[in-house]
Backbone as a ProteinNet text record, in pm:
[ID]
protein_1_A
[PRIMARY]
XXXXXXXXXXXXXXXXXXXXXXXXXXXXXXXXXXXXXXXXXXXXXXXXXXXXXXXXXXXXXXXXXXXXXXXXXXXXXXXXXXX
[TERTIARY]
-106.7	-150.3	-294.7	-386	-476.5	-523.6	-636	-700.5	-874.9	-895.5	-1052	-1041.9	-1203.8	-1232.7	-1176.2	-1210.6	-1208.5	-1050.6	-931.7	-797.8	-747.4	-825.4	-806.7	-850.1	-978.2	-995.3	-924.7	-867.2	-769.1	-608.5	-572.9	-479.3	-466.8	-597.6	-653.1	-621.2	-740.8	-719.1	-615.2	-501.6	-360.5	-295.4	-303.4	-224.4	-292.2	-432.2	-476.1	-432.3	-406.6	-410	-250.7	-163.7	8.3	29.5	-45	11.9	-69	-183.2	-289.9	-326.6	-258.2	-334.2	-441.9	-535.1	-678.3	-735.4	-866	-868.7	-935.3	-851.2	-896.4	-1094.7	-1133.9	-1307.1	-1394.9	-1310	-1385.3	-1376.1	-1285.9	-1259.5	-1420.2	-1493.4	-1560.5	-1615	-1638.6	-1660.4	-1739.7	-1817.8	-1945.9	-1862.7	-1705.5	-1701.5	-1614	-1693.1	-1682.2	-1514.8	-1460.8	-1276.3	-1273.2	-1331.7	-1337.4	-1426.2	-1515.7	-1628.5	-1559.4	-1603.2	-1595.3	-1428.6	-1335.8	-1225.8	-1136.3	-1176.8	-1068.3	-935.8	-965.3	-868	-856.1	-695.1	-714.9	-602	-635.6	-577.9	-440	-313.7	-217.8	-228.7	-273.3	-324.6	-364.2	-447.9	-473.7	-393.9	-254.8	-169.4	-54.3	-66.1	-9.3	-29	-191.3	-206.7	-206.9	-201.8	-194.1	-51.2	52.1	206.6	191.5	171.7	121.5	86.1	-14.5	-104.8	-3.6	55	111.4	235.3	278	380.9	329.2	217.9	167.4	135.9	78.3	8.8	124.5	233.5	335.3	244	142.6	115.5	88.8	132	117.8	3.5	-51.1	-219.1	-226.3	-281.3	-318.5	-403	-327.8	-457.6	-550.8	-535.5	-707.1	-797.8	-780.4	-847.7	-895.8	-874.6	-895.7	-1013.8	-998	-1071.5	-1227.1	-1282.6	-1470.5	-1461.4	-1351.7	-1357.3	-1383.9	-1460.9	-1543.8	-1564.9	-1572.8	-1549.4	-1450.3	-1449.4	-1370.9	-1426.4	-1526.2	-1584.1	-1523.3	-1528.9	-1518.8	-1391.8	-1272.5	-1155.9	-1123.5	-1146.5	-1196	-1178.5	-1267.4	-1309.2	-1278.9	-1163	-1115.5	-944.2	-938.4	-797.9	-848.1	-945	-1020.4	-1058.1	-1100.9	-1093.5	-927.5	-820.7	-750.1	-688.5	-654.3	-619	-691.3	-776.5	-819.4	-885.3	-848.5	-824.9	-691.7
1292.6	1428.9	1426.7	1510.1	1534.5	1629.6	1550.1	1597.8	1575.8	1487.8	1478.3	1440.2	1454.6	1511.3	1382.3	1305.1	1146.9	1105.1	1178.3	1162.8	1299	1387.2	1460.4	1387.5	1409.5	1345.9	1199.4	1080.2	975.9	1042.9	1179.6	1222.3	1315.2	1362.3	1396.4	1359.1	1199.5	1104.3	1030.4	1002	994.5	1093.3	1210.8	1292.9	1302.8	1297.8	1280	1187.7	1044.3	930.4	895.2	947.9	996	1068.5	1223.6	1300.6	1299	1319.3	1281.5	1167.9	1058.7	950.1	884.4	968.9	930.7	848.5	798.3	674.5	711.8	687.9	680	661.8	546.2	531.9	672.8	779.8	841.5	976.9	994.7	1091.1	1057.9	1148.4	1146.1	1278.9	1296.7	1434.1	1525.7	1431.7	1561.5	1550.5	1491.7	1547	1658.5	1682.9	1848.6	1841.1	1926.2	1955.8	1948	2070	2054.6	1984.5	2017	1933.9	1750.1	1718.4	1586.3	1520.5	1584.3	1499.5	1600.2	1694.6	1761.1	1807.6	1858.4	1958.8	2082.1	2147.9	2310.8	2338.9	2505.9	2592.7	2548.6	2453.4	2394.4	2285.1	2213.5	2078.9	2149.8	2239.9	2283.3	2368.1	2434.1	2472.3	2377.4	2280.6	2128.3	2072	2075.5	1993.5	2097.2	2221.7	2324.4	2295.7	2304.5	2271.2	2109.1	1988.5	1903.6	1875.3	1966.2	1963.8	2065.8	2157.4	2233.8	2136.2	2028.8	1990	1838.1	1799.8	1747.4	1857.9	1916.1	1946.5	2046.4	2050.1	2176.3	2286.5	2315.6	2470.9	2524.5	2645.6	2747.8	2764.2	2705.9	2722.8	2826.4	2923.3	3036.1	3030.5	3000.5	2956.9	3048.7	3197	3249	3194.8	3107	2997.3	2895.9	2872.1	2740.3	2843.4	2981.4	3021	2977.5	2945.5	2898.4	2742.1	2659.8	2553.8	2474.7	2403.9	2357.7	2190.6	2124.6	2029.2	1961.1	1855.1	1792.4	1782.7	1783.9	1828.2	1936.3	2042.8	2142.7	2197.6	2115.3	2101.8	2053.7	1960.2	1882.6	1985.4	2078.9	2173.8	2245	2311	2419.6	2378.7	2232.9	2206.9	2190.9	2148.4	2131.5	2222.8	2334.5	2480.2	2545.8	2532.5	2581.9	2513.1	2369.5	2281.4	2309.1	2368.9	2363.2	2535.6	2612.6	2757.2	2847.4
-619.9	-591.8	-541.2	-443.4	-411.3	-463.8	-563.1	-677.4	-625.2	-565.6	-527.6	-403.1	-379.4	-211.9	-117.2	-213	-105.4	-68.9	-224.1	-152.1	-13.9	-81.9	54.8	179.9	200.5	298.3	374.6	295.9	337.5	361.9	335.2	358.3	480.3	491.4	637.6	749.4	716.8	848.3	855.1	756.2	795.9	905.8	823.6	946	1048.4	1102.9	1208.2	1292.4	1257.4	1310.5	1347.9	1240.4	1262.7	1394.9	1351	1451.2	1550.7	1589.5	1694.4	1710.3	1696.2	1779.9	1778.2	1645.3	1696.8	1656.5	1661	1589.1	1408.6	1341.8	1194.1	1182.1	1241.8	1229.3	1303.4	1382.1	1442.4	1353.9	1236.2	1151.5	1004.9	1040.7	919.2	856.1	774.1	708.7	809.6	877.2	957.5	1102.1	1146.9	1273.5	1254.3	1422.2	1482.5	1504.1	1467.1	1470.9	1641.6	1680.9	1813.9	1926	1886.9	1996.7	1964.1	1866.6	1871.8	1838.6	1796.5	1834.2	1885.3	1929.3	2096.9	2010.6	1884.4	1852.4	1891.6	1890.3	1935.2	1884.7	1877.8	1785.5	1736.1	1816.3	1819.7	1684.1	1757.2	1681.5	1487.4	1481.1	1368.8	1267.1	1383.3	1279	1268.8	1372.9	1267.5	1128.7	1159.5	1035	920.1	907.1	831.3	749.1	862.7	801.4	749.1	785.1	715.3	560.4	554.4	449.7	364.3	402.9	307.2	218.4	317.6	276	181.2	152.2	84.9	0.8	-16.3	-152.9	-226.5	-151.2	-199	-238.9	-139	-189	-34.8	-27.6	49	126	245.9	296.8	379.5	384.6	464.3	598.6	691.9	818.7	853.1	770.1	773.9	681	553.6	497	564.3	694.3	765.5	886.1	945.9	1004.2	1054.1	972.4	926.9	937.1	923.7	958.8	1095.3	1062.2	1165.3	1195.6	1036.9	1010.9	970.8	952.6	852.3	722.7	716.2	566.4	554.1	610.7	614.6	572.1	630.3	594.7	458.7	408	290.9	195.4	200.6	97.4	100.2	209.5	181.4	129.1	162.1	95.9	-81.5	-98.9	-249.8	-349.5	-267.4	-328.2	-371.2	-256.7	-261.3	-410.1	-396.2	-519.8	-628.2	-665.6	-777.3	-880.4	-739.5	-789.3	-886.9
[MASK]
+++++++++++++++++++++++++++++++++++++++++++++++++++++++++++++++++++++++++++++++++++

């Protein structure tokens, strides 16, 4: 189960690297979703259904709205888990 930030985040850059292709070393907490690895709105309600289906809980993609990072992401799957 994804219980702390650091398994989120390795469950992240799995599905990044699964479904986008990208390279795992270029996924780090401070990159830009969009500027720096060329995600879009598509791409993000992928990993939304993704992530829902790991954590078996319900993610609201106006929860993901303010996301910007992958930190950023991080913590809003971390908040959600632990509210």
């Amino acid at each position: 189960m994804l219980k702390e930030r650091e398994d989120i985040l390795t469950a992240i850059k799995g599905i990044m690297v699964e479904l986008f292709e990208m390279d795992g070393q270029a996924i780090t907490l401070e990159a830009r979703l969009y500027e720096d690895l060329d995600f879009d709105s598509i791409d993000a309600v992928d990993m939304i259904v993704r992530l829902k289906e790991m954590t078996g809980t319900a993610l609201k993609a106006e929860d993901f709205k303010t996301v910007r990072t992958i930190g950023d992401v991080v913590e809003a799957v971390y908040k959600m888990l632990h509210s």
